[in-house]
PDBQT receptor file of N, H, CA, C and O in Angstrom, charges set to zero:
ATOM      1  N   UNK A   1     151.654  93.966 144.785  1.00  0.00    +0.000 N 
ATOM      2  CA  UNK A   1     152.144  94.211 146.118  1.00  0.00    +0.000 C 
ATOM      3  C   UNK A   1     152.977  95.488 146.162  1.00  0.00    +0.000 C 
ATOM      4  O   UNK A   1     153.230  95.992 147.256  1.00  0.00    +0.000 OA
ATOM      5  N   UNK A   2     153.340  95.943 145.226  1.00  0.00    +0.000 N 
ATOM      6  H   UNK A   2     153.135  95.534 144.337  1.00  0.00    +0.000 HD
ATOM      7  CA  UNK A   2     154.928  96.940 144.891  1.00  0.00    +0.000 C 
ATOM      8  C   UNK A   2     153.941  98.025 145.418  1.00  0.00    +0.000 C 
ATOM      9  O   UNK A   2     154.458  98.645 146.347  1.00  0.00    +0.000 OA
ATOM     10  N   UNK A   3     152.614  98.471 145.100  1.00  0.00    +0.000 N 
ATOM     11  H   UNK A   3     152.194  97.967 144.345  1.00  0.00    +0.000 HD
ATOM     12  CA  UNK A   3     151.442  99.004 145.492  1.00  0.00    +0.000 C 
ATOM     13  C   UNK A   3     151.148  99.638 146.728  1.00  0.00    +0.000 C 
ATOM     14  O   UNK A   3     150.701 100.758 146.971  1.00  0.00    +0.000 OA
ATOM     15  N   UNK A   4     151.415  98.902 147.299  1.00  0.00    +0.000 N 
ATOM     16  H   UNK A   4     151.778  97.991 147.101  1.00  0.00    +0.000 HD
ATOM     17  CA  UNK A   4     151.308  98.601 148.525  1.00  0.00    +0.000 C 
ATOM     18  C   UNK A   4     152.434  99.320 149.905  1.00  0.00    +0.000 C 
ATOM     19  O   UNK A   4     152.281  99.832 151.014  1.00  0.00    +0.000 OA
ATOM     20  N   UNK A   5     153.464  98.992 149.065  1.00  0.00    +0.000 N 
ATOM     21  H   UNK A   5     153.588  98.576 148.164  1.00  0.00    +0.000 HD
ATOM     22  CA  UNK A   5     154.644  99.636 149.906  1.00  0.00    +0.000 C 
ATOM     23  C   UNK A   5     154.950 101.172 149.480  1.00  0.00    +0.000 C 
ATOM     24  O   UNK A   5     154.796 101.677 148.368  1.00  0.00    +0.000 OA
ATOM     25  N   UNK A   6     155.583 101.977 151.070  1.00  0.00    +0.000 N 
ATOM     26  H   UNK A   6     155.708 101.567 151.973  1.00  0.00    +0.000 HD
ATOM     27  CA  UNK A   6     155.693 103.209 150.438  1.00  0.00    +0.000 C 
ATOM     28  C   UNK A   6     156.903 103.315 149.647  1.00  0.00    +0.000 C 
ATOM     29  O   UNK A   6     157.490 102.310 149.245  1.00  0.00    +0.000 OA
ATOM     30  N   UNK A   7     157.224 104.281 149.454  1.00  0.00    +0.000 N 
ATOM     31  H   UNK A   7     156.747 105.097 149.780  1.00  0.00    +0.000 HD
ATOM     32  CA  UNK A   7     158.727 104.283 148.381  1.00  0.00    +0.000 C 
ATOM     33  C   UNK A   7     159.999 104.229 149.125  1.00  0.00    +0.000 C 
ATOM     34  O   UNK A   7     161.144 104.158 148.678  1.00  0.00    +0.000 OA
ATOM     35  N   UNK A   8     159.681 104.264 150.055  1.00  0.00    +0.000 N 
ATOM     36  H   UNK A   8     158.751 104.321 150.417  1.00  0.00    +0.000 HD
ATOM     37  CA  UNK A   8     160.768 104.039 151.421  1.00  0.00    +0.000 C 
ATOM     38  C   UNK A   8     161.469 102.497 151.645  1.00  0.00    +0.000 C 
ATOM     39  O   UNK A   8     162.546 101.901 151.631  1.00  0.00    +0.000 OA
ATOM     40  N   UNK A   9     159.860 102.311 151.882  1.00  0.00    +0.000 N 
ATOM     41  H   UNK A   9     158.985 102.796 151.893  1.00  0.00    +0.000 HD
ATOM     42  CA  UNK A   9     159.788 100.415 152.153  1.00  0.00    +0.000 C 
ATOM     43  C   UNK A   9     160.801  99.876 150.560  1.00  0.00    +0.000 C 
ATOM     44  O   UNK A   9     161.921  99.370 150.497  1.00  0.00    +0.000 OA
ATOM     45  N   UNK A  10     159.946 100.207 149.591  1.00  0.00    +0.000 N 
ATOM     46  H   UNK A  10     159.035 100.618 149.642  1.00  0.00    +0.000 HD
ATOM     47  CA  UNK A  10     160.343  99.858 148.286  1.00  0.00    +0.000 C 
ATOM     48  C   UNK A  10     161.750  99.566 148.260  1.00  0.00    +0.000 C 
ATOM     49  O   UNK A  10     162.297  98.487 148.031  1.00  0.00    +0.000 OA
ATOM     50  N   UNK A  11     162.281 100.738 148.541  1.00  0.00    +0.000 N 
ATOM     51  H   UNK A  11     161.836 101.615 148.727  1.00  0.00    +0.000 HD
ATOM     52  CA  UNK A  11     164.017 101.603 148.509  1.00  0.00    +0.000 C 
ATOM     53  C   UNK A  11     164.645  99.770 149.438  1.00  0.00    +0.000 C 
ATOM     54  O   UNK A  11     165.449  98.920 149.058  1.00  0.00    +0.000 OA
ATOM     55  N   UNK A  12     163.891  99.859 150.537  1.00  0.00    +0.000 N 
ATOM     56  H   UNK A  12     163.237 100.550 150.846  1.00  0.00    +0.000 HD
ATOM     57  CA  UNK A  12     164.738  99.273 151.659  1.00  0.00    +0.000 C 
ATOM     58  C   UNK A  12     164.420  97.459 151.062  1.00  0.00    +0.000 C 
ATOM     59  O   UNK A  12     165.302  96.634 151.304  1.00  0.00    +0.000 OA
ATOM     60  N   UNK A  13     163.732  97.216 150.661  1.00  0.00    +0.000 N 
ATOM     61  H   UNK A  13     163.016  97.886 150.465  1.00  0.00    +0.000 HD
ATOM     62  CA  UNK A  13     163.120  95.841 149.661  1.00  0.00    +0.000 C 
ATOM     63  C   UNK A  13     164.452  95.560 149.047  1.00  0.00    +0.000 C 
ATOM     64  O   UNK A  13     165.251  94.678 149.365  1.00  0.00    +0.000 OA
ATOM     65  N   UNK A  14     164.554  96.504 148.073  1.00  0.00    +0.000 N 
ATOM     66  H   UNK A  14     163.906  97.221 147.815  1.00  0.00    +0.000 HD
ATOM     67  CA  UNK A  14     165.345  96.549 147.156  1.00  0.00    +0.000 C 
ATOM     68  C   UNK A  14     166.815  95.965 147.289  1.00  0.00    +0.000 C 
ATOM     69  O   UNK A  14     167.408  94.982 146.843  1.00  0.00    +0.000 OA
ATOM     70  N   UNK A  15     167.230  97.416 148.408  1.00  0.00    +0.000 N 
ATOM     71  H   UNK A  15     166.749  98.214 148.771  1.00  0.00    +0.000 HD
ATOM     72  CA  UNK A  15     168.583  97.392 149.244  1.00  0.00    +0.000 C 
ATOM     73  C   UNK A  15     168.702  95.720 149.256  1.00  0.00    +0.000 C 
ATOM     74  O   UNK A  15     169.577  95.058 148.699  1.00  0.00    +0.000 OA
ATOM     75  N   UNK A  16     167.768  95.310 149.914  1.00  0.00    +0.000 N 
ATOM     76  H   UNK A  16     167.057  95.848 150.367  1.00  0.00    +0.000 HD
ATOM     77  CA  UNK A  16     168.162  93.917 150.648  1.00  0.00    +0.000 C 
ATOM     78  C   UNK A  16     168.143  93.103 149.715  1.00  0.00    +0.000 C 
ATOM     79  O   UNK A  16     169.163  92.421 149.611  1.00  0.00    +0.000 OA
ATOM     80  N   UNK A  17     167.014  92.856 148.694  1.00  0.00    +0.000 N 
ATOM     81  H   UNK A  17     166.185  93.410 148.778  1.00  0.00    +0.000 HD
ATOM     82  CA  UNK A  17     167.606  91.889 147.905  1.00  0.00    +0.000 C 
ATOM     83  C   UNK A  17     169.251  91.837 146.681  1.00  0.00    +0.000 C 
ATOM     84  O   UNK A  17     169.919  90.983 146.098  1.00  0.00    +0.000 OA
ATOM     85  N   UNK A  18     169.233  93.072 146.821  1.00  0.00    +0.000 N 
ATOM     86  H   UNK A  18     168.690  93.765 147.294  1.00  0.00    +0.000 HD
ATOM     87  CA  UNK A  18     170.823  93.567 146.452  1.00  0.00    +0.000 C 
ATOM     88  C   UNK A  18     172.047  92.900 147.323  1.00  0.00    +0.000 C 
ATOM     89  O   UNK A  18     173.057  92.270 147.007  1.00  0.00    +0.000 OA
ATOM     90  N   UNK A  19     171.521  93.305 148.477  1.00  0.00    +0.000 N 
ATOM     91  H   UNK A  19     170.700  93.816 148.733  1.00  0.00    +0.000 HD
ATOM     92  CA  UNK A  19     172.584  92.438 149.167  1.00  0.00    +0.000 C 
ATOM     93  C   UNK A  19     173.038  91.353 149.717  1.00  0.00    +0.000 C 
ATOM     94  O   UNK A  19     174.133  90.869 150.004  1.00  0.00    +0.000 OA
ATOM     95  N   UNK A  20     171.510  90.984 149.825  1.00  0.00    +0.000 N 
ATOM     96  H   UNK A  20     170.621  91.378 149.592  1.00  0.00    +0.000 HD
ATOM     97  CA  UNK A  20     171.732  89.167 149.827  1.00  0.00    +0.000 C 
ATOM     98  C   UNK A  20     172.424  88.553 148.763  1.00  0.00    +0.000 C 
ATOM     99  O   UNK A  20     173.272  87.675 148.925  1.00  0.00    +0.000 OA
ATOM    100  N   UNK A  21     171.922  89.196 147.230  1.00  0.00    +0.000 N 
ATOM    101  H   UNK A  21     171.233  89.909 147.098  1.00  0.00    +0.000 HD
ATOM    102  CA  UNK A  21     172.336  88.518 145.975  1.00  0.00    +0.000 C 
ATOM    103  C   UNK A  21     173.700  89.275 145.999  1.00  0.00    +0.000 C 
ATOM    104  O   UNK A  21     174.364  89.686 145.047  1.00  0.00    +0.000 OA
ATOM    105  N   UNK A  22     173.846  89.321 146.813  1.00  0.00    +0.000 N 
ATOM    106  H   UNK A  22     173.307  88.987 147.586  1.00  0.00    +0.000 HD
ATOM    107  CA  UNK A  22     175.316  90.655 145.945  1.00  0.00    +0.000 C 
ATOM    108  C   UNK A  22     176.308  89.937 145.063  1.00  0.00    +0.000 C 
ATOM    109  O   UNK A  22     176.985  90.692 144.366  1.00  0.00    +0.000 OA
ATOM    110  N   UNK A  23     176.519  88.771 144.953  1.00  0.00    +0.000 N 
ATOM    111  H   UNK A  23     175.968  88.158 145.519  1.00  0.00    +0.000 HD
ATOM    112  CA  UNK A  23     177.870  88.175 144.422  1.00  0.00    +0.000 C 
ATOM    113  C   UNK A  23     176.827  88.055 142.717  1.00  0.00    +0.000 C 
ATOM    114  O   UNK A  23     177.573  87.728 141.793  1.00  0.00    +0.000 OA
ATOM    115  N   UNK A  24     175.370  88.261 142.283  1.00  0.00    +0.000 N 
ATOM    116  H   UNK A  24     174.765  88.526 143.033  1.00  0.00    +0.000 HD
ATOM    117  CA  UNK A  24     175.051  88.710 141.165  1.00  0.00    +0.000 C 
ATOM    118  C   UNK A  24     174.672  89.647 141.197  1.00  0.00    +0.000 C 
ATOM    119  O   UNK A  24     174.315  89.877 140.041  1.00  0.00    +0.000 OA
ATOM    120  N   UNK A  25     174.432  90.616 141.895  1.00  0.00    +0.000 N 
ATOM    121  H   UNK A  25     174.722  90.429 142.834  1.00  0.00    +0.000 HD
ATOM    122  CA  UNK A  25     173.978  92.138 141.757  1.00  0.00    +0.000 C 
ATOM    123  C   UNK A  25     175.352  92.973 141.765  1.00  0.00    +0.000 C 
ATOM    124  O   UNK A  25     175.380  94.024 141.123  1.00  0.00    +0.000 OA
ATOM    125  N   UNK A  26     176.366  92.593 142.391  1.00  0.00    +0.000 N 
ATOM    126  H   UNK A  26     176.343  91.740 142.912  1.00  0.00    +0.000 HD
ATOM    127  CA  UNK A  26     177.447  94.021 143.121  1.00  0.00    +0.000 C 
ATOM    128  C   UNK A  26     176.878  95.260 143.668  1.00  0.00    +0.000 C 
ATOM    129  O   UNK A  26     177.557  96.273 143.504  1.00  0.00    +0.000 OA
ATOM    130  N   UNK A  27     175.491  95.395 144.434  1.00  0.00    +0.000 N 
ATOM    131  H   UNK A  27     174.939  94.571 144.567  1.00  0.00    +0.000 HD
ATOM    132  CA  UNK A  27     174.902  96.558 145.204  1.00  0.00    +0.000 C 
ATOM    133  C   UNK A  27     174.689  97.314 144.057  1.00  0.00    +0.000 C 
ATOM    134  O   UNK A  27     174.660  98.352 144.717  1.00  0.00    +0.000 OA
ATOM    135  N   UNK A  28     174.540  97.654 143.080  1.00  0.00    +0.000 N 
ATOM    136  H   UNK A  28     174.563  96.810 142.544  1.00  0.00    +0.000 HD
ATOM    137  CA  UNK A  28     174.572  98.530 142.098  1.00  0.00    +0.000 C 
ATOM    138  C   UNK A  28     173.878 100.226 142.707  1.00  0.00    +0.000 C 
ATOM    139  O   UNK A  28     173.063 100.562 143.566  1.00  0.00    +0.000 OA
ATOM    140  N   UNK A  29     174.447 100.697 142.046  1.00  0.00    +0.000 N 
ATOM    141  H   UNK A  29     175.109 100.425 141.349  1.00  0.00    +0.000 HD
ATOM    142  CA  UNK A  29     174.008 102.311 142.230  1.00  0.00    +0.000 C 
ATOM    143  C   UNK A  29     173.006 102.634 142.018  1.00  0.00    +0.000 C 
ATOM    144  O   UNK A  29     172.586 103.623 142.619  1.00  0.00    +0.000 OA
ATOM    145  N   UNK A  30     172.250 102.019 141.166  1.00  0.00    +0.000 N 
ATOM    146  H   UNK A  30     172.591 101.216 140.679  1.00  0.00    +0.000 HD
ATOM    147  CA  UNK A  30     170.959 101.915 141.093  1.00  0.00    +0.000 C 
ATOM    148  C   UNK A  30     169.619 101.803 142.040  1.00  0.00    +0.000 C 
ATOM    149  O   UNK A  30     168.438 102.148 142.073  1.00  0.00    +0.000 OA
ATOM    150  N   UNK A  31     170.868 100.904 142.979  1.00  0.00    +0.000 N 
ATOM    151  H   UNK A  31     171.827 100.624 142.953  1.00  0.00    +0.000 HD
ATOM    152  CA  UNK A  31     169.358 100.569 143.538  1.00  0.00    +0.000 C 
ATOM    153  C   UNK A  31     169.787 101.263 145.323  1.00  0.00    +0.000 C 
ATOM    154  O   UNK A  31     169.055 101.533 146.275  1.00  0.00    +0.000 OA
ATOM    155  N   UNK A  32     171.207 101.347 145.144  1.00  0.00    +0.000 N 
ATOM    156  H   UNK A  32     171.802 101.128 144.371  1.00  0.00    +0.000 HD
ATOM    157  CA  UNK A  32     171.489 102.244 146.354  1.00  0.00    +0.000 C 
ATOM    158  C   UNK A  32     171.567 103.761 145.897  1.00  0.00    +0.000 C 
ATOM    159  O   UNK A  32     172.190 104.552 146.605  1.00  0.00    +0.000 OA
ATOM    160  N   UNK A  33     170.985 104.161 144.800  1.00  0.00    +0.000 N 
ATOM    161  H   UNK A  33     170.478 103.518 144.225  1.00  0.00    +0.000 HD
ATOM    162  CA  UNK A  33     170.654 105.873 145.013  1.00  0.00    +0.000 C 
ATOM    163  C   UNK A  33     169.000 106.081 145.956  1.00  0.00    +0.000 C 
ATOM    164  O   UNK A  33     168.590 106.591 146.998  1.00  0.00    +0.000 OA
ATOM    165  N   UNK A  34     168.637 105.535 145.122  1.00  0.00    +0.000 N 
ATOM    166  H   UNK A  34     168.971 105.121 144.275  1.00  0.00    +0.000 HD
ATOM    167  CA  UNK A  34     166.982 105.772 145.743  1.00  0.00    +0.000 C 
ATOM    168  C   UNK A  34     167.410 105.228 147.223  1.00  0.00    +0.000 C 
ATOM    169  O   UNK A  34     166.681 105.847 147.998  1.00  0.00    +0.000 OA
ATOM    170  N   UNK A  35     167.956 104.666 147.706  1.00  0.00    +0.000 N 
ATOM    171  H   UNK A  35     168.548 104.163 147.076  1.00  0.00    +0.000 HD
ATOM    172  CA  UNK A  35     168.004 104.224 149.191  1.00  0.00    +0.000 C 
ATOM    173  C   UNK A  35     168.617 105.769 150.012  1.00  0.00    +0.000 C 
ATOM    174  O   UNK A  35     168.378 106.138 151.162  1.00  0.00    +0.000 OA
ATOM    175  N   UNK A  36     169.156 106.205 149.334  1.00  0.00    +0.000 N 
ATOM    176  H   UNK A  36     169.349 105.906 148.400  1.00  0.00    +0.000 HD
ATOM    177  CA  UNK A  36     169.674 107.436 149.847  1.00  0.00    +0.000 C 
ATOM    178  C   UNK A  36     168.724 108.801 149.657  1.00  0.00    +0.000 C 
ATOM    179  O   UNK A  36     169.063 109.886 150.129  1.00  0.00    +0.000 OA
ATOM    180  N   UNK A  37     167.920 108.670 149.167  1.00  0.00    +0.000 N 
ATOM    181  H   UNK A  37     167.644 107.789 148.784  1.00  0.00    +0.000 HD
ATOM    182  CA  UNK A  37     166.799 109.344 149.353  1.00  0.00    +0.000 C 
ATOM    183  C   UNK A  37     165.706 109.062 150.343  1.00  0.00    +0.000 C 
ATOM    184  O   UNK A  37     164.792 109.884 150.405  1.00  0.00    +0.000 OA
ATOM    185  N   UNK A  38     165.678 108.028 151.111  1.00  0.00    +0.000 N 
ATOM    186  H   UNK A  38     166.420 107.360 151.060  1.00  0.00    +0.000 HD
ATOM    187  CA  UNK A  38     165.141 107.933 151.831  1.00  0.00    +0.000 C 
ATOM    188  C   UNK A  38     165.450 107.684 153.517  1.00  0.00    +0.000 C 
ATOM    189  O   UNK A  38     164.724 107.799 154.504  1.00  0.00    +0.000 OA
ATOM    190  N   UNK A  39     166.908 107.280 153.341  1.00  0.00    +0.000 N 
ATOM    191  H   UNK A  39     167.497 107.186 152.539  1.00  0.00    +0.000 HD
ATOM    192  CA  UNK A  39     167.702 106.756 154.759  1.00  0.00    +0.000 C 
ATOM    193  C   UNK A  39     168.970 107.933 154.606  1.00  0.00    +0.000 C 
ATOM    194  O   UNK A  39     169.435 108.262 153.515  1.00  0.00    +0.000 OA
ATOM    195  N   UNK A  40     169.293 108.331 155.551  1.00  0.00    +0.000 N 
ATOM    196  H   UNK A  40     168.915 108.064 156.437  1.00  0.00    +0.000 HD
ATOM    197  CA  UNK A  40     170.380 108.412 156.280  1.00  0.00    +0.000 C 
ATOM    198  C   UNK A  40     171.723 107.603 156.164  1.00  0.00    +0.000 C 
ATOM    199  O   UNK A  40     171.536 106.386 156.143  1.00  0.00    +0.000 OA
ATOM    200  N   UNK A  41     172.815 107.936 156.097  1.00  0.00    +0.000 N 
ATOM    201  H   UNK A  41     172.967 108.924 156.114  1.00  0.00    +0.000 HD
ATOM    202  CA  UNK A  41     173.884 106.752 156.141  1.00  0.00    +0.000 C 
ATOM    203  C   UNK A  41     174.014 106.178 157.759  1.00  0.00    +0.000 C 
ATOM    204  O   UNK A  41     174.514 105.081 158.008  1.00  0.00    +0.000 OA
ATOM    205  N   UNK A  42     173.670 106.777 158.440  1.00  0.00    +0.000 N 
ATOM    206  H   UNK A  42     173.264 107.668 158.237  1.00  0.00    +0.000 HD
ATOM    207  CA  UNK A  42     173.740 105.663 159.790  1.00  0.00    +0.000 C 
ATOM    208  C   UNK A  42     172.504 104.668 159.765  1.00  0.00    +0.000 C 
ATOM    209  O   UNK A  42     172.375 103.570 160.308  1.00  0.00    +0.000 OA
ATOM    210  N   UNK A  43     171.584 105.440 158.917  1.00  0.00    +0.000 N 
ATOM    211  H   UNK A  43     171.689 106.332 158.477  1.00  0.00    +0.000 HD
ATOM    212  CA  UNK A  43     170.317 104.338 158.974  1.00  0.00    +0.000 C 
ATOM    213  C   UNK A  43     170.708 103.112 157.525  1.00  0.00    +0.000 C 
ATOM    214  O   UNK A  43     170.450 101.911 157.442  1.00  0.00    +0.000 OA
ATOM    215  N   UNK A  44     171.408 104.041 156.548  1.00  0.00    +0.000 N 
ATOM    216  H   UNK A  44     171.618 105.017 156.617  1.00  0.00    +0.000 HD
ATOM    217  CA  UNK A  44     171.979 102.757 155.553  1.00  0.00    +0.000 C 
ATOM    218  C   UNK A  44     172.637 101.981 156.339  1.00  0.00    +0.000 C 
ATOM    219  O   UNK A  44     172.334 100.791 156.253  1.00  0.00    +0.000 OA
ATOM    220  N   UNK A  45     173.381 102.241 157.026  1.00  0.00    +0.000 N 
ATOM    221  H   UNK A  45     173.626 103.207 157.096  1.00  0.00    +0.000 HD
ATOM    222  CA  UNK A  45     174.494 101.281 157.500  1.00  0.00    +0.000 C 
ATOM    223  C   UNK A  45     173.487 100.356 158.447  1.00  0.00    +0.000 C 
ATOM    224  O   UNK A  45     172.936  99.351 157.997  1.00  0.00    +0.000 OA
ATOM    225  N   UNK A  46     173.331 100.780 159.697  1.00  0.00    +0.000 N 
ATOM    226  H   UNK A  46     173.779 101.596 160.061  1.00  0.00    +0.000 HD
ATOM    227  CA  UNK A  46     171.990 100.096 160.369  1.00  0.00    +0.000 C 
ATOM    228  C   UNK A  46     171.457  98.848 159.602  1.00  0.00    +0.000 C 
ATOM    229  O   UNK A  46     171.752  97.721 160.000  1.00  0.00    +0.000 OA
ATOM    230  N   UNK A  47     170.477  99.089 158.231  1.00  0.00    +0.000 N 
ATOM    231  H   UNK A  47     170.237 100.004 157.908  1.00  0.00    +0.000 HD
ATOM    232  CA  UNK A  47     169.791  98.586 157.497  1.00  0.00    +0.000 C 
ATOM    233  C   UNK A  47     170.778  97.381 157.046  1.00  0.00    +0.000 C 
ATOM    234  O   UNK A  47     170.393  96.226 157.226  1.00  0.00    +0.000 OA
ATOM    235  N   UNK A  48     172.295  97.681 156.347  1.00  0.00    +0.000 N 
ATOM    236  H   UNK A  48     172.608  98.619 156.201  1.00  0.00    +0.000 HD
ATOM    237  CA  UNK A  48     173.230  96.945 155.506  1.00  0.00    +0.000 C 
ATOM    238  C   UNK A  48     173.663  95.914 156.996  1.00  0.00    +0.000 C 
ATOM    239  O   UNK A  48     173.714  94.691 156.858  1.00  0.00    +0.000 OA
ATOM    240  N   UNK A  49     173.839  96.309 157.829  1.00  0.00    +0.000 N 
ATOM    241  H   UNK A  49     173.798  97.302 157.941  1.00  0.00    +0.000 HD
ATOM    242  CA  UNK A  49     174.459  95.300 158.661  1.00  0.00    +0.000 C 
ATOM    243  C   UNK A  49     173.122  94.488 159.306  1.00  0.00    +0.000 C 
ATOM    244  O   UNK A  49     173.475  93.655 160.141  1.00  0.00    +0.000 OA
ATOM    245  N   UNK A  50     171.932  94.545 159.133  1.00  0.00    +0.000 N 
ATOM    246  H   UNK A  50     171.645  95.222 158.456  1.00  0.00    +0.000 HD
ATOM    247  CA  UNK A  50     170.894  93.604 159.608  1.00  0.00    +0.000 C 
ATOM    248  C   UNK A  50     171.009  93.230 158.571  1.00  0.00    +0.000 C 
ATOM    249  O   UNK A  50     171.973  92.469 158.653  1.00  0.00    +0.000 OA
ATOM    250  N   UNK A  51     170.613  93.233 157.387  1.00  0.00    +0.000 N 
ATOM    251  H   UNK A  51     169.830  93.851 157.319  1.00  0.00    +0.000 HD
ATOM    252  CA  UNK A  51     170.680  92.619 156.102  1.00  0.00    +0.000 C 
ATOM    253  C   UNK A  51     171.705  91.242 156.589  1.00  0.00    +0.000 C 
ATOM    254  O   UNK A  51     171.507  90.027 156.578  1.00  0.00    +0.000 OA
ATOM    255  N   UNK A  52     172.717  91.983 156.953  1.00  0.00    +0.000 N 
ATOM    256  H   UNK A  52     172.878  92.970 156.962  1.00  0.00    +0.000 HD
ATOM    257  CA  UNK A  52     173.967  90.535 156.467  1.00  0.00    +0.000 C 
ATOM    258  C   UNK A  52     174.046  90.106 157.644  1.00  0.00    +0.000 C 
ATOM    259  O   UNK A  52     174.727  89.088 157.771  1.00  0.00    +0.000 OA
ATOM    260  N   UNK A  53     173.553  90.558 158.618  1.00  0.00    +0.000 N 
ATOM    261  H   UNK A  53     173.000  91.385 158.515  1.00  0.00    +0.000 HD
ATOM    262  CA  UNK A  53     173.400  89.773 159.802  1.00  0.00    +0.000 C 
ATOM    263  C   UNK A  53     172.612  88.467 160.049  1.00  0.00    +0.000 C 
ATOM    264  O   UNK A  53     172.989  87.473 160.670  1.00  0.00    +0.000 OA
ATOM    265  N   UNK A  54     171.094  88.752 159.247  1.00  0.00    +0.000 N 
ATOM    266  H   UNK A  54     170.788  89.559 158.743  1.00  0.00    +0.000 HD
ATOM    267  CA  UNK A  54     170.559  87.620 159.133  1.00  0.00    +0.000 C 
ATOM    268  C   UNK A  54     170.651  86.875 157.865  1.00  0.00    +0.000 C 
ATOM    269  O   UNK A  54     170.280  85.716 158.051  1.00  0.00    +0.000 OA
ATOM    270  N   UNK A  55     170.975  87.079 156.745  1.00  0.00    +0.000 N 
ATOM    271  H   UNK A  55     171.276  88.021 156.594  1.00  0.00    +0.000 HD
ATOM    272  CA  UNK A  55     171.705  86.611 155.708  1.00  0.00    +0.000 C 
ATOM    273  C   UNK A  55     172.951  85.485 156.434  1.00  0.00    +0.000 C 
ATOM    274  O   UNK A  55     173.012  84.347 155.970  1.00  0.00    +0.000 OA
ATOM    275  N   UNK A  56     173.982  85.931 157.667  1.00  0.00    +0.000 N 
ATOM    276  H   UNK A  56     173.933  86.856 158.044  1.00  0.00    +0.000 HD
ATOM    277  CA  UNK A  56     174.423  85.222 158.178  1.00  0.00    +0.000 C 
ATOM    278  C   UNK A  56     174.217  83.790 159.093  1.00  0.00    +0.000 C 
ATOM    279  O   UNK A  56     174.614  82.625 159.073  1.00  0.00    +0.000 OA
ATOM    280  N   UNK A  57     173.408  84.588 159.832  1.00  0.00    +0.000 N 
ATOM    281  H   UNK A  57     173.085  85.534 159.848  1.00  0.00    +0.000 HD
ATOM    282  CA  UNK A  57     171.890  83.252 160.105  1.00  0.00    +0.000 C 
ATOM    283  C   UNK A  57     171.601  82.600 159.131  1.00  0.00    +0.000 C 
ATOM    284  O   UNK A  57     171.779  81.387 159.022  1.00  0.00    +0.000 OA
ATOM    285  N   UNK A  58     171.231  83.167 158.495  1.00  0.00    +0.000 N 
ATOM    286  H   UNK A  58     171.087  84.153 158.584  1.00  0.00    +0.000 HD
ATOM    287  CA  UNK A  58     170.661  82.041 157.575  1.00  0.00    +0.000 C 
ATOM    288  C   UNK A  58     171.650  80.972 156.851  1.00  0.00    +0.000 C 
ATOM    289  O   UNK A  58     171.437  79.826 156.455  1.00  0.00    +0.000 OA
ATOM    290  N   UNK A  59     172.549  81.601 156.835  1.00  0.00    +0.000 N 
ATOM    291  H   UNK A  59     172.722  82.532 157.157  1.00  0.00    +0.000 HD
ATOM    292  CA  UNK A  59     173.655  80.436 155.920  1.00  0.00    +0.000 C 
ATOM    293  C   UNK A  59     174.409  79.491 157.356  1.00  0.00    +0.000 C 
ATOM    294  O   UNK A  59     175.000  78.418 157.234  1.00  0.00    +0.000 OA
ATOM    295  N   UNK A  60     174.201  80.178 158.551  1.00  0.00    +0.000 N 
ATOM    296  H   UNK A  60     173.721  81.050 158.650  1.00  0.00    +0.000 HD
ATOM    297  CA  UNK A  60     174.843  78.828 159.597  1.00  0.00    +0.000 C 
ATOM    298  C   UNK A  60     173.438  77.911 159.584  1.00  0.00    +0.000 C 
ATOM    299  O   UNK A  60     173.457  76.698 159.372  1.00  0.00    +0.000 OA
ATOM    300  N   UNK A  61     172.076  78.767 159.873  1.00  0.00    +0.000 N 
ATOM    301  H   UNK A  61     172.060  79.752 160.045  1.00  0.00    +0.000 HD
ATOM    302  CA  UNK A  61     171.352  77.406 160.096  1.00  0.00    +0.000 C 
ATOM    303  C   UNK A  61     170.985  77.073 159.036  1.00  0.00    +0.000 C 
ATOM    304  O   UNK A  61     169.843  76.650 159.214  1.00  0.00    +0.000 OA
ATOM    305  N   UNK A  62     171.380  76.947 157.427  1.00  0.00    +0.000 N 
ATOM    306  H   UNK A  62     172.307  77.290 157.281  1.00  0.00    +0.000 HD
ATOM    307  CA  UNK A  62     171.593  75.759 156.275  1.00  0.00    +0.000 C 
ATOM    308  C   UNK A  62     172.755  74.672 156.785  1.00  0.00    +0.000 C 
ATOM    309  O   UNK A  62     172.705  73.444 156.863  1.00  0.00    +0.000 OA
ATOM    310  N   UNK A  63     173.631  75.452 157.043  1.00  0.00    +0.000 N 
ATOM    311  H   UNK A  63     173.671  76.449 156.980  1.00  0.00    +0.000 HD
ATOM    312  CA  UNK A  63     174.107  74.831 156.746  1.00  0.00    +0.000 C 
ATOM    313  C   UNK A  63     174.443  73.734 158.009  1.00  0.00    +0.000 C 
ATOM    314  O   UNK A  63     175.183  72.802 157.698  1.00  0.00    +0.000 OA
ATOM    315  N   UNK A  64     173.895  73.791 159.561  1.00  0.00    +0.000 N 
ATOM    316  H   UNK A  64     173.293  74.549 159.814  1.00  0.00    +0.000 HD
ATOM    317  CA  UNK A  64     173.778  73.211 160.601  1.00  0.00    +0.000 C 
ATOM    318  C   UNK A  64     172.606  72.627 160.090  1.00  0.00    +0.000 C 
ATOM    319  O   UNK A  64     172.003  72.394 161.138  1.00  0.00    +0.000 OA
ATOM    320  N   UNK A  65     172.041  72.322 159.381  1.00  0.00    +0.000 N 
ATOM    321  H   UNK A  65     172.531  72.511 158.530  1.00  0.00    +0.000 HD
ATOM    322  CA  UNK A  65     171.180  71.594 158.893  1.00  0.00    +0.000 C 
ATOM    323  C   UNK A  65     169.406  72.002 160.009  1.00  0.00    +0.000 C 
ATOM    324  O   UNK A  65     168.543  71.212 160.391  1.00  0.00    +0.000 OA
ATOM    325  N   UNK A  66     169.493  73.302 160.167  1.00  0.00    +0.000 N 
ATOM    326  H   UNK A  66     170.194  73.944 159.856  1.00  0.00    +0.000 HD
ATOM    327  CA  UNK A  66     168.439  73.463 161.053  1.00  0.00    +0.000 C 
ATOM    328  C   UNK A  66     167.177  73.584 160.309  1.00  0.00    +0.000 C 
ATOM    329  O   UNK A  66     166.115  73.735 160.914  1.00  0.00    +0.000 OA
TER     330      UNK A  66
């Protein structure tokens, strides 16, 4: 599938599973350099706050039992 995506998509894949996991990743630099090759910091930021936006969703409707 990795194939499949451009290196953009990849970058932004990445980002997110970084930040969902963050309390075992810590965002590492790693995986937010290549993100900066492809986004903008208003578009990082953009990207980082949907990330935890629905990351947030998701942990009320666990935990509302939806």
């Amino acid at each position: 599938m990795a194939d499949a995506l451009s290196p953009r998509e990849a970058a932004a894949i990445a980002w997110t599973e970084a930040v969902t996991r963050i309390g075992e990743t810590r965002a590492p630099d790693s995986v937010f350099q290549p993100l900066r090759e492809h986004f903008s910091d208003a578009e990082i930021a953009d990207l980082t706050l949907a990330i935890a936006l629905m990351n947030a969703f998701t942990r009320v409707a666990v935990a509302m039992r939806q």
